[in-house]
VEXNUMI-685587 format. One record per residue (C-alpha): x, y negated, z. Coordinates in steps of 0.25 Angstrom, whole numbers, plus 2048, in hexadecimal, padded with zeros to 3 digits. Layout:
VEXNUMI-685587
(pt (X, Y, Z)) ...
//
This chain:
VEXNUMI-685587
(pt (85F, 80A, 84B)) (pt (86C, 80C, 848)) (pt (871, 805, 83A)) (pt (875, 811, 834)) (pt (869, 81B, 838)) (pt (85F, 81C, 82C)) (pt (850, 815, 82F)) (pt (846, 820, 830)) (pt (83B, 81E, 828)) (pt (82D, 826, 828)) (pt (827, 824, 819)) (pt (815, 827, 81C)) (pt (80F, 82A, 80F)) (pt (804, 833, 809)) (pt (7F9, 82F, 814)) (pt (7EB, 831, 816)) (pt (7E7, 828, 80B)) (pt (7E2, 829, 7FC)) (pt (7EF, 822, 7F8)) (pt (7F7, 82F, 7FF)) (pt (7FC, 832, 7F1)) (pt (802, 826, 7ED)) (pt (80A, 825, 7FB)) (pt (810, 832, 7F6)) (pt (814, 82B, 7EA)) (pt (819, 81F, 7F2)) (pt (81E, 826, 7FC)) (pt (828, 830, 7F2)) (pt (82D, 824, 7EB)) (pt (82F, 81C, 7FA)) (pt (837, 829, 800)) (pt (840, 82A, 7F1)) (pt (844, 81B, 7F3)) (pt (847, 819, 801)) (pt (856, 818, 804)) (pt (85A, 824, 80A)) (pt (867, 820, 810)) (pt (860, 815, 818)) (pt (853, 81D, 81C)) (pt (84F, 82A, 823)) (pt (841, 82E, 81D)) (pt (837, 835, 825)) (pt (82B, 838, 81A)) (pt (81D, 83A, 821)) (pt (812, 83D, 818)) (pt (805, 83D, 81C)) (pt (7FC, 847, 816)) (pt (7EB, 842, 814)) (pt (7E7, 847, 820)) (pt (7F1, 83B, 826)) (pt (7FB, 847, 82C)) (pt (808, 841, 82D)) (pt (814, 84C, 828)) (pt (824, 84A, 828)) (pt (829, 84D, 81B)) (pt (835, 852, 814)) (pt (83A, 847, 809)) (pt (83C, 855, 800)) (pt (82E, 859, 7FF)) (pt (825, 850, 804)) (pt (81B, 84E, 7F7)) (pt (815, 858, 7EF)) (pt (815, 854, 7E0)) (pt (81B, 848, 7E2)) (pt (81E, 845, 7D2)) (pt (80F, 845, 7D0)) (pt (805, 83A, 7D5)) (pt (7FA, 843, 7D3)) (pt (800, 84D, 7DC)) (pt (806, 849, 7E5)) (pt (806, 84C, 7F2)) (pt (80C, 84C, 802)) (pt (812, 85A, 804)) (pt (810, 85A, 814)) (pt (81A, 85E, 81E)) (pt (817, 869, 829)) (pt (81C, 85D, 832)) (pt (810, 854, 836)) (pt (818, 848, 83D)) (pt (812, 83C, 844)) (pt (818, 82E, 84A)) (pt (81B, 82B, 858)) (pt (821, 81E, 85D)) (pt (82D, 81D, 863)) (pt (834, 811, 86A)) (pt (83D, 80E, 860)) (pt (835, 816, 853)) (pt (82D, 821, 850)) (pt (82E, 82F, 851)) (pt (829, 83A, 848)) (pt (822, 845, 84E)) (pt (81E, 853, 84A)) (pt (80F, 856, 84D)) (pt (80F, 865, 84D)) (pt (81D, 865, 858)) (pt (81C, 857, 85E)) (pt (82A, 854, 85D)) (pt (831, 84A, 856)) (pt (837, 84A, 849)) (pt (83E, 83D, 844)) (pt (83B, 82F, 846)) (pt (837, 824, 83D)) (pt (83D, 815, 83D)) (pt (834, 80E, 833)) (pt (828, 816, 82A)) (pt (825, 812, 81C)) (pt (816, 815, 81A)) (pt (816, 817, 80A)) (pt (807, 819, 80B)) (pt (7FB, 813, 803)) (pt (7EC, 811, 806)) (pt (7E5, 814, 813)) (pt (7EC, 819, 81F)) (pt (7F9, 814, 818)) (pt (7FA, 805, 816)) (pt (7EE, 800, 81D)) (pt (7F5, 7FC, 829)) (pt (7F0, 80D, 832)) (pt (7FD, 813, 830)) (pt (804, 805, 833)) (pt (7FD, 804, 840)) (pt (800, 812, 842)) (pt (810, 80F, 83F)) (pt (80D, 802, 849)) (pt (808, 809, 855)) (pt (815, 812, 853)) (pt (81D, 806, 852)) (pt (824, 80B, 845)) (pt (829, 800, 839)) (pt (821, 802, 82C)) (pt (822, 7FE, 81F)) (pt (815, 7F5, 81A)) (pt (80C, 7EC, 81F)) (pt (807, 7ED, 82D)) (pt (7FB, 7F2, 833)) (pt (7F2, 7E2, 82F)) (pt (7F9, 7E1, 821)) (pt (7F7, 7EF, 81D)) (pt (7E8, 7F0, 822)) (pt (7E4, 7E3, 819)) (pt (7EB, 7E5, 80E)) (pt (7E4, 7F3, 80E)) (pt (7D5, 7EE, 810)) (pt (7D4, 7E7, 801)) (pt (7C7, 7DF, 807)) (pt (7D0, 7D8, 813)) (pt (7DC, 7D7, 80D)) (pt (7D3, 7CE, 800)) (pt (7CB, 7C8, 808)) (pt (7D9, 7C2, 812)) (pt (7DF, 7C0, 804)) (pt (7D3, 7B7, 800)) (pt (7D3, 7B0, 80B)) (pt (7E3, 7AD, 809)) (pt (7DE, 7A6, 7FC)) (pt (7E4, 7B4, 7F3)) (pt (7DB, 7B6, 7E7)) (pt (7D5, 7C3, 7E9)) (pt (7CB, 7CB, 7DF)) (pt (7BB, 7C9, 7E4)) (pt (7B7, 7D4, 7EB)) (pt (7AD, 7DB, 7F4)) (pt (7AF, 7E4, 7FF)) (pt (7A5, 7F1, 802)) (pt (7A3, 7FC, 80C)) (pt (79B, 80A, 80B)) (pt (790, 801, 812)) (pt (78E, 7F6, 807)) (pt (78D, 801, 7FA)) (pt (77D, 802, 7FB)) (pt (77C, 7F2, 7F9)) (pt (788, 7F1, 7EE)) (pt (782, 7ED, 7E1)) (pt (78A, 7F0, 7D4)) (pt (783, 7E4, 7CC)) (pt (785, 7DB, 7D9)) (pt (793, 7DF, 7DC)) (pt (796, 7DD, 7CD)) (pt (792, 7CF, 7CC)) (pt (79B, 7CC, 7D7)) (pt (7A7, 7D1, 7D2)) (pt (7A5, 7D4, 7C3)) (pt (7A9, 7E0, 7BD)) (pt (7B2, 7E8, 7BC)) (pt (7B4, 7E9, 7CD)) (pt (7BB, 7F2, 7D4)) (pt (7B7, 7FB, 7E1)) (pt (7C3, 7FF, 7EA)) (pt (7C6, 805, 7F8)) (pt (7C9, 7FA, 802)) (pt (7D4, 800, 809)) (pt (7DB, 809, 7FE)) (pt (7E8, 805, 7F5)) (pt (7EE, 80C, 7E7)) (pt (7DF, 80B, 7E0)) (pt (7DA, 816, 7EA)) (pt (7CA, 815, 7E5)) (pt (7CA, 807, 7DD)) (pt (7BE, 809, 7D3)) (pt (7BD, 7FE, 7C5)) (pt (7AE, 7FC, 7C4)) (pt (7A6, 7F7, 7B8)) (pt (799, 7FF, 7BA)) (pt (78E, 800, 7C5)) (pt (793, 80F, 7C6)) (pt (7A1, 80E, 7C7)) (pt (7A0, 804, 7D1)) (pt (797, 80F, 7DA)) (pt (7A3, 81A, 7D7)) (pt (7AE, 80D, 7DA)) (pt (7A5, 80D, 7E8)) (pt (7A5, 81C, 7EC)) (pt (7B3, 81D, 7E7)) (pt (7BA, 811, 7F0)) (pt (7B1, 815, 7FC)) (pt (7B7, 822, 7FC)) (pt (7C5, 81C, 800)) (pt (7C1, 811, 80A)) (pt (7B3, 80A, 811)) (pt (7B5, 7FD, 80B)) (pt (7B7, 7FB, 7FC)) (pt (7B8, 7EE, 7F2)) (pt (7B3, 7EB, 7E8)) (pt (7BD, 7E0, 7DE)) (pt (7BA, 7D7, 7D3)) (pt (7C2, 7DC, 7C8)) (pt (7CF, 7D1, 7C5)) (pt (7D4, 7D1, 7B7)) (pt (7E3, 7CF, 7B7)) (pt (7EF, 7D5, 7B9)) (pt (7F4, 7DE, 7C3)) (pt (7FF, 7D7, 7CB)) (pt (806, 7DD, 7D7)) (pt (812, 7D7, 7E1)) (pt (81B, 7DF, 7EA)) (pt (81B, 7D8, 7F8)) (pt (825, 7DB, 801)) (pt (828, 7D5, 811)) (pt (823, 7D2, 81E)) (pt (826, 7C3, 820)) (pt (82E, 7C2, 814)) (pt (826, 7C4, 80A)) (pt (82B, 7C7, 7FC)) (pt (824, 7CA, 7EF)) (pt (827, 7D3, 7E2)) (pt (828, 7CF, 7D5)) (pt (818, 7D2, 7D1)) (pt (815, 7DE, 7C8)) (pt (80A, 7E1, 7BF)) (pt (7FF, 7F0, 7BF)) (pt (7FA, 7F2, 7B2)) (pt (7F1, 7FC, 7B3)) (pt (7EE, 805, 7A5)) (pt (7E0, 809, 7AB)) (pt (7D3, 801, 7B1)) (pt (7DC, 7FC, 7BD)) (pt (7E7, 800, 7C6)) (pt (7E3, 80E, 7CB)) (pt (7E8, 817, 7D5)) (pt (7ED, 820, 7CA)) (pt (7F3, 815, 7C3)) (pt (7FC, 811, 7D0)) (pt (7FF, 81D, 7D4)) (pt (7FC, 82B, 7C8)) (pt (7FF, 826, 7BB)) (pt (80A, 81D, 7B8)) (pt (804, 81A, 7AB)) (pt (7F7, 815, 7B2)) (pt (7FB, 806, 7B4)) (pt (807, 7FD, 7AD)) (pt (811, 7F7, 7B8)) (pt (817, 7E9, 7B4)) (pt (821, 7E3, 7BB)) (pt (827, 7D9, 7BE)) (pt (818, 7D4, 7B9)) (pt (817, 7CA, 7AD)) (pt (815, 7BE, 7B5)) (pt (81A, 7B0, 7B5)) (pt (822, 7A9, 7C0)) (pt (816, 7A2, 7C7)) (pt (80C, 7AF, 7C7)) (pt (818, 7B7, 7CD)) (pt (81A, 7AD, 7D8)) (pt (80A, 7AC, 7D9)) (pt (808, 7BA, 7DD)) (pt (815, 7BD, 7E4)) (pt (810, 7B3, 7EE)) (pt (801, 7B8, 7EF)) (pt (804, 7C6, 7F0)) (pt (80E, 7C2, 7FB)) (pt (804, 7B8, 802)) (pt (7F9, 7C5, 800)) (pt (804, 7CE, 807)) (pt (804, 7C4, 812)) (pt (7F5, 7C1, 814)) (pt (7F3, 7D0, 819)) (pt (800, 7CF, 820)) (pt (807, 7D9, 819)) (pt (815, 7DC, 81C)) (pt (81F, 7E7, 815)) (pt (81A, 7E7, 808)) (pt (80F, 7E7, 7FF)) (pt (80B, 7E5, 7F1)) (pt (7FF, 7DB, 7ED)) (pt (7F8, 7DF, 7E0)) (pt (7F2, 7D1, 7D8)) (pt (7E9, 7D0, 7CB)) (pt (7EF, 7C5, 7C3)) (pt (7E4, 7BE, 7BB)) (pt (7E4, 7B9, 7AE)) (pt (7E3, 7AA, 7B3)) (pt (7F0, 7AE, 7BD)) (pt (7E9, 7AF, 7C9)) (pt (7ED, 7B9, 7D1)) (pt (7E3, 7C2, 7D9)) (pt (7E7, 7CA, 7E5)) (pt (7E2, 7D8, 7E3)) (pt (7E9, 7E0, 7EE)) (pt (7F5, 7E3, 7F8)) (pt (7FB, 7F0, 7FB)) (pt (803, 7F3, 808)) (pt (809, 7FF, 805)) (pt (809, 7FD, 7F5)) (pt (80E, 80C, 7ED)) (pt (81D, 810, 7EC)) (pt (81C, 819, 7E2)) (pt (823, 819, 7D4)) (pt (81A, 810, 7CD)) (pt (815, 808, 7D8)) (pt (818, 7F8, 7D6)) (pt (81D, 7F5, 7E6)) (pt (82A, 7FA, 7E4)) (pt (82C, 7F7, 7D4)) (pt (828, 7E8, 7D7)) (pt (832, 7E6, 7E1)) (pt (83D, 7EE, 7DA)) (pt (83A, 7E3, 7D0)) (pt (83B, 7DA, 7DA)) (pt (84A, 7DE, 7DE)) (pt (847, 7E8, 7E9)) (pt (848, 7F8, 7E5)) (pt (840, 802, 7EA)) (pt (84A, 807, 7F7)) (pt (84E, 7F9, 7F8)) (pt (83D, 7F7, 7FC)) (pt (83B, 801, 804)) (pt (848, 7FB, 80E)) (pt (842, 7EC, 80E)) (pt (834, 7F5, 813)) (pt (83C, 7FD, 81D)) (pt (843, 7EF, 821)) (pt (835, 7E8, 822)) (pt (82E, 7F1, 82A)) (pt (83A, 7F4, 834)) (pt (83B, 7E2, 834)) (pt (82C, 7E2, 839)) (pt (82D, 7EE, 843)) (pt (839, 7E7, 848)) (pt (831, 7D8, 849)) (pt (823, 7DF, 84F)) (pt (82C, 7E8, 85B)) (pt (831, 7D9, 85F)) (pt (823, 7D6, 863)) (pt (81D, 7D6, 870)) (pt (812, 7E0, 873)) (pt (80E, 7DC, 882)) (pt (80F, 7CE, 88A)) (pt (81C, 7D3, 893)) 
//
């Protein structure tokens, strides 16, 4: 690639998940940033059926100042990938012909179909470079259940809890399920992110509604202990070399950190950062969330969400690949903290995930 030519790059959002919505958001906020002097964009949005449409930077969201509105305003140009020697090539569905290439994609996408390693297989079997974690680190840090139970085993405190499947419900006892794991618990979906059908329970009939309500998003649901502390969350950033924000702190003004919250109300939660923490608790959990991040061989980026108890433990809660871009979403504002602007992030992703396509095309794929 000439030193002069701009890096094409394809920015996937919207996406056949609960979580379109939010990559909408993310995605707007992405596409404003980037540095247009350095990067030709080519916008894909995919619709909720999982169609895949070129779009014109102009008008390529309905509604786009309104959360609640929001939407993708699709194209008449349904597109899809081809591999190439070199890259890939757009191509129009309806004519057959191609339409532009694409260097490097950055999937701003969130939930299923998104960040739990499909699309990055997809964008391996095309031999494109991607933004993210791979296809392993993306899968695991998706399933909740794996991704806790590899973290335990890595000696990471995680909350107690117990994984369920549609086939387990007629033998779940509240009373029995509440001696375990005290009250108040909460019921969530496996494999979903952004608070998509989390559930407080108190009551033997919230805790049927938290079931039918997580089981509508995914097979496999969990059930947590509740942890009382404060919500703690770290920027992670690398593939070998590894680096770490300066952690931030959620204050949610409601029950607990909801979808609406994150992503609806900007008065729904309180975000605190740099958080109020001391020297050695900073350190602490700088190093956990990077040791997390490399226990589910993440690469790219992520960001790794703790409770901080009132004894200072820290108690891993989660991870999230492809954590939100949007306005008032703490990934970016955690590392513009840290020293590293918004436009500035998106390059040192770019880089990363050109540096790993380059080290993965060195290796060998035969024994001649």
């Amino acid at each position: 690639m000439n030193s002069n030519q701009k890096i094409k790059v394809a920015i996937l959002f919207g996406g056949k998940s609960a979580e379109h919505e939010v990559s909408l958001q993310s995605a707007k906020s992405v596409i404003n940033a980037i540095d247009k002097d350095k990067y030709e964009l080519q916008l894909i949005g995919i619709d909720k059926s999982g169609k895949w449409y070129l779009n014109d930077q102009s008008h390529y969201l309905l509604n786009d100042n309104n959360p609640k509105l929001i939407k993708l305003n699709n194209s008449n140009v349904e597109v899809t990938l081809i591999p190439t020697e070199s890259s890939s090539m757009l191509l129009s569905v309806s004519s057959g012909k191609t339409i532009g290439s694409v260097d490097v994609v950055f999937p701003v996408l969130h939930g299923s179909n998104g960040e739990d390693g499909t699309i990055q297989g997809l964008l391996k079997l095309l031999n494109l470079p991607f933004v993210g974690c791979s296809v392993m680190g993306s899968a695991m840090g998706m399933d909740k259940d794996v991704a806790k139970r590899l973290w335990r085993d890595a000696g990471i405190a995680v909350a107690k809890w117990k994984c369920v499947t549609q086939r387990d419900v007629a033998g779940l006892d509240f009373e029995s399920v509440k001696k375990e794991l005290g009250l108040p618990m909460f019921v969530k979906p496996a494999n979903a992110g952004s608070s998509v059908g989390v559930s407080k329970v108190t009551t033997a009939e919230e805790f049927k509604t938290a079931l039918d309500e997580a089981f509508l998003f995914d097979r496999k649901i969990l059930i947590e202990e509740s942890i009382k502390g404060r919500e703690i969350e770290v920027a992670v950033l690398g593939n070998e070399d590894v680096i770490a924000s300066v952690p931030g702190e959620v204050i949610p003004q409601d029950s607990f950190y909801s979808y609406k919250a994150k992503y609806i109300d900007e008065k729904g939660a309180l975000l605190s950062a740099p958080a109020q923490l001391s020297e050695s608790e900073i350190k602490d959990v700088q190093q956990q969330a990077i040791k997390a991040f490399k226990v589910l061989c993440c690469e790219g980026l992520s960001r790794v969400d703790f409770f901080l108890k009132e004894n200072g433990d820290f108690v891993l809660n989660e991870i999230n690949t492809l954590p939100g871009f949007t306005s008032i979403s703490m990934y970016p504002k955690l590392w513009q903290l840290s020293g590293i602007g918004y436009a500035e992030l998106i390059d040192r992703l770019i880089t990363l995930a050109l540096e790993r396509h380059a080290q993965e095309t060195k290796l060998k794929t035969n024994y001649e």
